[in-house]
N, C-alpha and C positions, 0 to 999 in steps of 0.2 A: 380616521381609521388607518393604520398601520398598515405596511405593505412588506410581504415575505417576497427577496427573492430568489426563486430555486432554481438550481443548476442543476441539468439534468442530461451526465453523458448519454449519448448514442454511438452505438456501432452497430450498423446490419439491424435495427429493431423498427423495420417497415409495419409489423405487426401487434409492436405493441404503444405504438405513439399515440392514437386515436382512442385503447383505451385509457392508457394512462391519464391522459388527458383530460376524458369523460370524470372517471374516477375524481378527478381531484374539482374540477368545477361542481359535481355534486357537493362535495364536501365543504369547499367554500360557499356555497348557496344554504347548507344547512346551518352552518355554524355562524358565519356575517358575524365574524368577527377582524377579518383583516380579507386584505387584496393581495391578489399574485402579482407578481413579474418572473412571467418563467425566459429562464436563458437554455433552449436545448443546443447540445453542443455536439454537430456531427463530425465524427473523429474518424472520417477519411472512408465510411460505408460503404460497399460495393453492392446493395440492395438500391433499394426506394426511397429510401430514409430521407435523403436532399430532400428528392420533389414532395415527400408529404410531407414536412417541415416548412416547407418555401408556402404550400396550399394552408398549411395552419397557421403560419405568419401572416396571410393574406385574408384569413377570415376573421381572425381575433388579431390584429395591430396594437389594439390596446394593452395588451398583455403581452402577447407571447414574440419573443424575437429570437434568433437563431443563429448560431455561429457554425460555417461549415471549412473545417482545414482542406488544404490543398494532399494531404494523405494521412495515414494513420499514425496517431503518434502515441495512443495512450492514454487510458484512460485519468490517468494523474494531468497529462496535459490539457484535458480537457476541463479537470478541475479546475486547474488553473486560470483557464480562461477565460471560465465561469466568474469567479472570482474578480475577474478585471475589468469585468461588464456590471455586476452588480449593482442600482441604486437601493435597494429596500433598509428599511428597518433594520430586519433580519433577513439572515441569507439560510436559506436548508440546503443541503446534500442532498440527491435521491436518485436511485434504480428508477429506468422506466419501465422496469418487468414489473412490476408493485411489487416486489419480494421487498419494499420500504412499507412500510403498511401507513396508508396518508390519514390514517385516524387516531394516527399519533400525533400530528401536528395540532392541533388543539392545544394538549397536554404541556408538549413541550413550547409551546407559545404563553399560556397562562405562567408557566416555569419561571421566562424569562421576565415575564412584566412581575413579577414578584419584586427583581434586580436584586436577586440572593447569588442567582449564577449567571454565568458569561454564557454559558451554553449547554444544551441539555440533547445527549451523545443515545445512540440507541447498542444494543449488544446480544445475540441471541442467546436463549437460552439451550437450546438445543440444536444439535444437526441433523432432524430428521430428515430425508429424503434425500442427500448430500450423498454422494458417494463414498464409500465408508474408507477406501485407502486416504481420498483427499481428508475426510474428516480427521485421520491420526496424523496426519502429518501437521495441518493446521496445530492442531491442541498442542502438538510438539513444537511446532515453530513456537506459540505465545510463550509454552515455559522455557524454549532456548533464549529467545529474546530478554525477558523479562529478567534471567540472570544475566545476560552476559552487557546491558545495557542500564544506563541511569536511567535513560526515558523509559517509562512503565506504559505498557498498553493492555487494556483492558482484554482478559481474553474473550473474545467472539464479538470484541466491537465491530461496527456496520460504520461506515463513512457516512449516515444516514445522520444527520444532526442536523440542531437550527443555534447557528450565533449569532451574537449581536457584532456589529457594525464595527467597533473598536476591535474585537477578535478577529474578525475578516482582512482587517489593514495588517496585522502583526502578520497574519498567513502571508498576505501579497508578501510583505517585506524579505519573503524570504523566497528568495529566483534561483535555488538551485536548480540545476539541469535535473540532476538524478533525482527524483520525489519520491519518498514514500509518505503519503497524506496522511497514516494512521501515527506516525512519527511526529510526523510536522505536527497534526492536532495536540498531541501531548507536548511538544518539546518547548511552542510557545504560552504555554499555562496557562492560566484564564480558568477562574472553577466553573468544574462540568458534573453535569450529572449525569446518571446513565440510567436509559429505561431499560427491563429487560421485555423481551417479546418473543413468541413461538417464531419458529422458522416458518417462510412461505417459502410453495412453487412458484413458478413464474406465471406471467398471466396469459402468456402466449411466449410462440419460440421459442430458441435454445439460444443456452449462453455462448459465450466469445472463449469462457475461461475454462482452460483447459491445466491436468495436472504441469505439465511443464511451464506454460505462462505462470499459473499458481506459485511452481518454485523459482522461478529466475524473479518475480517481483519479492519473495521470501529472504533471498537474497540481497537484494537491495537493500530491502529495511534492516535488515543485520549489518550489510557492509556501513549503509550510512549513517547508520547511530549506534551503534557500538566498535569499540576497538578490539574486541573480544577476540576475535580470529589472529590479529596481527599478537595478541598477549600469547595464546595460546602456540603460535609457530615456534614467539623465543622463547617459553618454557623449554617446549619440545628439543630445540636445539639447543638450549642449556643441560638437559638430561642426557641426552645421549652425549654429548659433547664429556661431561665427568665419566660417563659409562666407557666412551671410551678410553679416557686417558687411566683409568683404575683398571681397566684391561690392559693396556702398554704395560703400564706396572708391572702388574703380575706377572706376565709374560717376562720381563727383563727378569726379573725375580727370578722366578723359577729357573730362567736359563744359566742364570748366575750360579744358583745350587745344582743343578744339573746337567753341565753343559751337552752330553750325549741324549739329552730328551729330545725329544722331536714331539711337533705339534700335531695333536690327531682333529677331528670333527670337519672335514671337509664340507660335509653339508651344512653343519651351524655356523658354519664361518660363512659360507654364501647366504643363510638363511637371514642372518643378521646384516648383512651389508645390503642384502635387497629389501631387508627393513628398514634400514638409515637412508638408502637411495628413495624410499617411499614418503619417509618423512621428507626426506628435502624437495621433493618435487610437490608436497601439499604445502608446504611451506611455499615453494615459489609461487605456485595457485593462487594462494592467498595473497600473496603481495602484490601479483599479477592485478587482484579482482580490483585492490584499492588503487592504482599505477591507471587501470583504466578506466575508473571514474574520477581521480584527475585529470586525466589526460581529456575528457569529456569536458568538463567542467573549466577548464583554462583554455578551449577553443572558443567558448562563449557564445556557441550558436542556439538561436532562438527554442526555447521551448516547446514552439506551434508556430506552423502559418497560418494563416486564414485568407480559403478561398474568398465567402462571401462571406457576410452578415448585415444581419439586417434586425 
């Protein structure tokens, strides 16, 4: 029998570990078709979370074992670490809220022993109960990405997948500091499928992710796979740059045939200079964002510590 094993970040979810957990032993007991190895990875909690991790590592040894960081670093870092513990078959992604629905994995397990695909991706169909500002921004982020980058991501995909063993080494191989994991999935290929599925609530508790975490990680995935913003600064600055010099022109020009003209538009002349001062300073923004994920990235400090594990 095959063994899946699942990575399963935690922050602050003292309340939903025990179901999750239930959840998915049913499911294996129904289906006896593969064995777990779950990796829950506590990503620096300021709840319970440890001690009932440490209390579920200690009732089930067989299966479940647990990584807990020395602080918060993230949920990508947590993936990650998932990742570097893993022995199974296959390795799954999963929400401990169940907003993963674990009666997919069946599905996407029958998928892989097909060995048509590397890995079978999940995506929701809908954002109901999603708060509707974050839901437009989301659907905008996938169509800003998706033009301004080569790596394509599925819109409303879920980190929620199961890969096989070869596709998991390719993810390790790649130790960048800054992660964005819906990037990384796509960037090292491997065919995937994708399910689609209704949106769920969570099963207890409230999430971590809030609209501003939502956009500075939105951020990331733009800055780190695509070049699109650094394209966009020197358009900008190649535009105004001819605009202005077809303006000197003119200007010489005209003074040339009129030297008693004087220049009127006081305010369009400020109006425009604090337009070109706007661009240069998102311009610098821009270059700034890229400047300090190298600057991250060529200190070379670890991803995660890890307190315990077990």
């Amino acid at each position: 029998m095959k063994t899946i094993s699942i990575i399963v970040p935690c922050f602050n979810e003292e309340e939903t570990i025990n179901i999750y957990y239930d959840a998915m032993t049913k499911l294996k007991e129904k289906t006896n078709k593969f064995k777990f190895e779950y990796w829950f990875v506590d990503d620096g909690s300021k709840d319970k979370t440890y001690s009932i991790l440490k209390e579920l590592q200690k009732e089930h040894s067989d299966e479940v074992h647990f990584i807990s960081f020395s602080r918060n670093f993230g949920k990508e870092s947590a993936l990650y670490a998932g990742l570097n513990e893993v022995t199974g078959d296959y390795t799954a992604v999963m929400d401990v809220d169940l907003q993963d629905p674990p009666e997919m994995l069946p599905q996407m397990f029958d998928i892989l022993e097909d060995g048509e695909y590397d890995c079978v991706g999940t995506a929701r169909m809908d954002r109901e109960g999603e708060n509707k500002i974050i839901s437009f921004f989301s659907e905008g982020f996938y169509k800003l990405i998706n033009k301004m980058s080569q790596t394509k991501i599925i819109p409303g995909a879920r980190d929620y997948r199961l890969m096989t063993r070869q596709m998991v080494e390719a993810i390790k191989s790649m130790t960048e500091y800054n992660r964005f994991s819906k990037g990384i999935f796509s960037w090292v290929g491997f065919k995937t499928k994708y399910l689609p599925y209704k949106n769920r609530e969570r099963s207890a508790g409230t999430t971590s992710w809030n609209f501003w975490k939502l956009f500075k990680y939105a951020i990331t995935g733009i800055v780190d796979f695509s070049e699109g913003p650094l394209m966009f600064a020197t358009w900008m600055g190649t535009f105004f740059s001819i605009t202005s010099i077809i303006a000197i022109i003119g200007i010489i020009i005209r003074k040339i045939i009129n030297p008693l003209s004087s220049v009127n538009g006081w305010a369009s002349i400020v109006s425009i200079i604090l337009l070109i001062g706007g661009i240069q300073l998102l311009s610098i923004g821009i270059l700034g964002e890229y400047i300090g994920k190298i600057f991250l990235e060529v200190k070379k400090r670890p991803i995660y510590i890890v307190k315990d594990k077990k």
